[in-house]
C-alpha positions in Angstrom: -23.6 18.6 11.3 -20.4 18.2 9.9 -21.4 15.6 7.4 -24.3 17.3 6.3 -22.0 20.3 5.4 -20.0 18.5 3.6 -23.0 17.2 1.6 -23.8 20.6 1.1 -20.7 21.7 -0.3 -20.2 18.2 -2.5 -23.4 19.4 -3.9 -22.3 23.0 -4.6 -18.5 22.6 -5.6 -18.9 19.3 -7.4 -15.8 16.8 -7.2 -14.0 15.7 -9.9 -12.4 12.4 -10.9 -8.7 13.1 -9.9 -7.6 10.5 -13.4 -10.1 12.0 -16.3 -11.7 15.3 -14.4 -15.0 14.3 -14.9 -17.5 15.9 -12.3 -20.2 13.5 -13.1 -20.6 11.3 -10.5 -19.0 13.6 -8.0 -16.2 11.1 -6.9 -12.3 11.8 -6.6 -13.2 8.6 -8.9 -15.0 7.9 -10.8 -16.6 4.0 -12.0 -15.4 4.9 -15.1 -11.8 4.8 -14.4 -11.7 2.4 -11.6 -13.5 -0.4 -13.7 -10.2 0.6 -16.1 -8.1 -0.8 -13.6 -6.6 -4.3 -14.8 -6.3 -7.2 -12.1 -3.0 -8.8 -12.1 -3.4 -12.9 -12.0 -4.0 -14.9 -8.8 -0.5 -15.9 -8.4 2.5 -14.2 -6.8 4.4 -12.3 -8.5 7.7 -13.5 -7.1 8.9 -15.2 -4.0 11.7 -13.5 -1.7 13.3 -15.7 1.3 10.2 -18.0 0.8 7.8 -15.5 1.2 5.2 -15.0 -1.3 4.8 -11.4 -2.9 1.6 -10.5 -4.7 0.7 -7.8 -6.9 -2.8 -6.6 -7.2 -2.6 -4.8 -11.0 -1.1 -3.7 -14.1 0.7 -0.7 -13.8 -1.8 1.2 -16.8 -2.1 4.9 -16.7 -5.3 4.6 -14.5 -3.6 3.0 -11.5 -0.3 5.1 -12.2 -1.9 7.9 -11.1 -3.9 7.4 -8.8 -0.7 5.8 -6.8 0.9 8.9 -8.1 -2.2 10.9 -6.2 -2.2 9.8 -3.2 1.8 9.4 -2.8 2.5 13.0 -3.8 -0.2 15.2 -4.3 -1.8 15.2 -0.7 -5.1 13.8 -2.4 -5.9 11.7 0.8 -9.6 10.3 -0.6 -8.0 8.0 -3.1 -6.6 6.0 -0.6 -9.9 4.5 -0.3 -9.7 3.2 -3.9 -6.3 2.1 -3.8 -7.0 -0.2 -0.9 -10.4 -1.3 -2.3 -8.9 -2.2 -5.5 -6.3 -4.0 -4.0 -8.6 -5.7 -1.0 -10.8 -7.1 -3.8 -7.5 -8.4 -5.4 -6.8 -10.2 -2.4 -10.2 -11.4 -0.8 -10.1 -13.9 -4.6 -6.9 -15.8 -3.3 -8.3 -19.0 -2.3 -4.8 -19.7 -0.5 -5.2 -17.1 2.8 -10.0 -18.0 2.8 -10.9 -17.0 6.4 -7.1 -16.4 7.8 -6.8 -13.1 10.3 -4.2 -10.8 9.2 -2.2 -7.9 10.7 -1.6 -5.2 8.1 1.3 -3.6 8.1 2.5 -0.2 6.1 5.9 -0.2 4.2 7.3 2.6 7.1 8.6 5.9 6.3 11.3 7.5 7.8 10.5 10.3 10.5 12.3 12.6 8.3 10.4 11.7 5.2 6.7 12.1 7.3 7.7 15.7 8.1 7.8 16.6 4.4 5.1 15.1 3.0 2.5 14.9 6.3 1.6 11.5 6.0 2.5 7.8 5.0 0.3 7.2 2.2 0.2 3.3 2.6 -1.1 4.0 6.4 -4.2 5.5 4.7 -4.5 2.7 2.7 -3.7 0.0 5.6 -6.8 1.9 7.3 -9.3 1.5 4.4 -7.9 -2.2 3.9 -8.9 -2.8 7.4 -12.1 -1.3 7.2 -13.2 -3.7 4.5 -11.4 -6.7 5.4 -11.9 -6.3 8.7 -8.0 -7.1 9.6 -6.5 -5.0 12.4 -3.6 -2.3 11.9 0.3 -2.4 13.8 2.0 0.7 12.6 3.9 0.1 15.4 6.0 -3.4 14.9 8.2 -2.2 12.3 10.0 1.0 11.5 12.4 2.6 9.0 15.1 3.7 11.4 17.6 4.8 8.4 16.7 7.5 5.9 17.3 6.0 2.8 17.5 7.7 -0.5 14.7 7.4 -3.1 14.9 4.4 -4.4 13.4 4.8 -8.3 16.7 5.7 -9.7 18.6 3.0 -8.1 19.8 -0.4 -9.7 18.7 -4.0 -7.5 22.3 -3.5 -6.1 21.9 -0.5 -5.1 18.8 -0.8 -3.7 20.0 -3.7 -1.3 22.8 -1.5 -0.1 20.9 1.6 0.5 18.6 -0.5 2.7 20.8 -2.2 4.3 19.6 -2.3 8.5 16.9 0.0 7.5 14.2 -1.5 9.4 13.5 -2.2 13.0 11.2 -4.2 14.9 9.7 -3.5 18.3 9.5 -6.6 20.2 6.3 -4.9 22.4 4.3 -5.4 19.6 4.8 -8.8 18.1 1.5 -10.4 17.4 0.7 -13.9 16.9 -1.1 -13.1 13.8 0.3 -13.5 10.6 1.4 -10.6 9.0 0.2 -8.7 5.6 2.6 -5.7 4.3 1.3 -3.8 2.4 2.8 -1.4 0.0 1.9 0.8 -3.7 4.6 -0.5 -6.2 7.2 -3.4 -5.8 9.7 -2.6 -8.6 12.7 -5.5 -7.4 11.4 -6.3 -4.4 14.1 -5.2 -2.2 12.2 -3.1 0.5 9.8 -6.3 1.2 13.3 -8.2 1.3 14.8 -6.2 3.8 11.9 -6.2 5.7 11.2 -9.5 5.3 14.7 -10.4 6.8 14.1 -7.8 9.3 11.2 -9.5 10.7 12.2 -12.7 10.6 15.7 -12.2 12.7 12.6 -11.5 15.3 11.5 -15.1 14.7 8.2 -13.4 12.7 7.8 -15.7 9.6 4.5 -16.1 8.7 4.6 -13.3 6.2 2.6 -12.2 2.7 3.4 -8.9 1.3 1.1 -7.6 -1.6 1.6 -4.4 -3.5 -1.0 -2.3 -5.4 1.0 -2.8 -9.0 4.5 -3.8 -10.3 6.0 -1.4 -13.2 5.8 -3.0 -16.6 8.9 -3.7 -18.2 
């Protein structure tokens, strides 16, 4: 009943692409702008403490918002493409064929989920599961410290201000390797610290692969 209302409705109050507002293909969006997005090569973008870190895409205007979206504007449904976009990036790396992730969210602090509602990159760690078929555990790491936004902040900085921010729950340790997941790496210091965080728990079988990198 509940889905056929919601056809009803789609059908009556058209949706629009949230990047260019068109209402043509009733999709919060549309082909259009998601065949705009631009694949990042099938290499990592850096390595931290061994680890390989991937990148999906190009930061371009498309991608930029729809990160933007989903991070600030409560527009849930583009989770769905952000984690397609970037399953579709991964599934062409020839070097992880046929392995069995767990996916794990970059974690927000507690203080940081009561403003905004939700972790954005748990939306997208759900879709990402969906179509890859990899299992979730939102429970194995958490960010203990409330940190302050990081976008203004130099490397340094960053490194201090996430200092011991993380913490691991031994209860849920898996023997599965482990995917984070997370919408821009900028210098790479949040995968660091959780890299390091994870690994003090003898957890080192670890790829981390964000949505885009800002273009410099």
């Amino acid at each position: 009943m509940q889905s056929l209302l919601n056809s009803l409705l789609d059908l009556i109050y058209k949706k629009r692409c949230y990047v260019c507002g068109s209402s043509g293909h009733s999709l919060k969006l549309c082909p259009d702008c998601y065949e705009k997005l631009e694949f990042y090569p099938q290499r990592a973008n850096r390595v931290i403490d061994g680890v390989d870190i991937y990148v999906s895409g190009y930061y371009t205007k498309e991608l930029q918002k729809l990160i933007r979206g989903l991070k600030y504007h409560k527009q849930k449904e583009l989770a769905y493409y952000l984690a397609k976009f970037m399953y579709e990036y991964f599934a062409k790396l020839e070097a992880f064929a046929g392995k069995d992730f767990q996916l794990i969210p970059v974690p927000l602090h507690k203080n940081r989920i009561k403003k905004r509602k939700y972790n954005h990159m748990e939306l997208v760690c759900e879709e990402f599961s969906k179509l890859s078929g990899f299992e979730t555990n939102f429970e194995l790491i958490k960010r203990i410290k409330d940190t302050k936004p990081q976008y203004k902040l130099s490397r340094k900085e960053r490194l201090v201000n996430l200092a011991d921010a993380f913490e691991v729950n031994p209860s849920f340790i898996s023997a599965k390797p482990v995917l984070i997941l997370d919408d821009i790496c900028t210098t790479g210091s949040t995968f660091e610290e959780m890299i390091r965080a994870l690994k003090l728990c003898g957890i080192t079988d670890i790829v981390c692969l964000a949505a885009s990198t800002p273009i410099s």
